[in-house]
C-alpha atoms as one frame of an Amber mdcrd trajectory, in Angstrom:
protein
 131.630-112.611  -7.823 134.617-111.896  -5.397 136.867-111.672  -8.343 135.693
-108.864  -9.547 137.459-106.559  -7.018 140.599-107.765  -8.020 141.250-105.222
 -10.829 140.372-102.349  -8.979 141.770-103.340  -5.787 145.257-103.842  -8.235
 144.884-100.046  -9.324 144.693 -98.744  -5.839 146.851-100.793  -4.614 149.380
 -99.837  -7.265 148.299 -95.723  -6.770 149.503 -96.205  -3.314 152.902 -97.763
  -3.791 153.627 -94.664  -6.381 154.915 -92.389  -3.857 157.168 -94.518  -2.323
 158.823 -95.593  -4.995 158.917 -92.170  -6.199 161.136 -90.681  -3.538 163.633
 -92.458  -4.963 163.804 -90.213  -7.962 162.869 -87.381  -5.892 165.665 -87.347
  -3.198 168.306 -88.197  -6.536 167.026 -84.540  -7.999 166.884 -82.530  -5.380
 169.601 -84.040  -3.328 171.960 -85.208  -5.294 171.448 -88.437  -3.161 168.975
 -91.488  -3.294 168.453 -92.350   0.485 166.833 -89.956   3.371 168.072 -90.397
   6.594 165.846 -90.626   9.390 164.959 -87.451  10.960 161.956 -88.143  13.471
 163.974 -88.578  16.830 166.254 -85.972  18.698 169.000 -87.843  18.335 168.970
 -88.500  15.066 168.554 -84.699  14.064 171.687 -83.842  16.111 174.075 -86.405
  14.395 172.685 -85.514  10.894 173.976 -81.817  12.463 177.177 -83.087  13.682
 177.851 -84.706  10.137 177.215 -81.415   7.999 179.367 -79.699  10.416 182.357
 -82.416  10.107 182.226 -83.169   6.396 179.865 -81.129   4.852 177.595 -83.884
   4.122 175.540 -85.455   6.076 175.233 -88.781   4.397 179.484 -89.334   4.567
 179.596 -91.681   7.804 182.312 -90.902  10.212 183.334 -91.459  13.194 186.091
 -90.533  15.827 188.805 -89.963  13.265 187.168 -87.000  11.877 186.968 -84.846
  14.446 190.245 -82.591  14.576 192.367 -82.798  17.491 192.920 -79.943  19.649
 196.176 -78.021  19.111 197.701 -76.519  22.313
């Protein structure tokens, strides 16, 4: 009957949610840090650029206060 899909539909369904879940683990290995941040507009790319160049890490938020002031 219809039930019978269940179990394999449960094992795919299960194969496909590994990689998600994975990157987790991944990102905590190979970058010392468990959360990505979002790369895929311009934008985005040039304040994960700005933040290296601040702090040295992209994933410390800052803001305004961080940027030196100029010395005349």
């Amino acid at each position: 009957m219809w039930y019978e899909i269940l179990p394999t539909a449960g094992i795919i369904a299960s194969l496909l949610a590994v990689p998600v879940y994975a990157m987790w683990g991944i990102n905590k290995l190979t970058l010392d840090n468990s959360y990505r941040r979002d790369m895929d507009e311009r934008f985005s790319r040039v304040l994960y650029l700005r933040d290296t160049r601040l702090t040295n890490n992209p994933y410390i938020q800052n803001g305004l206060e961080s940027i030196p002031d100029e010395e005349n």
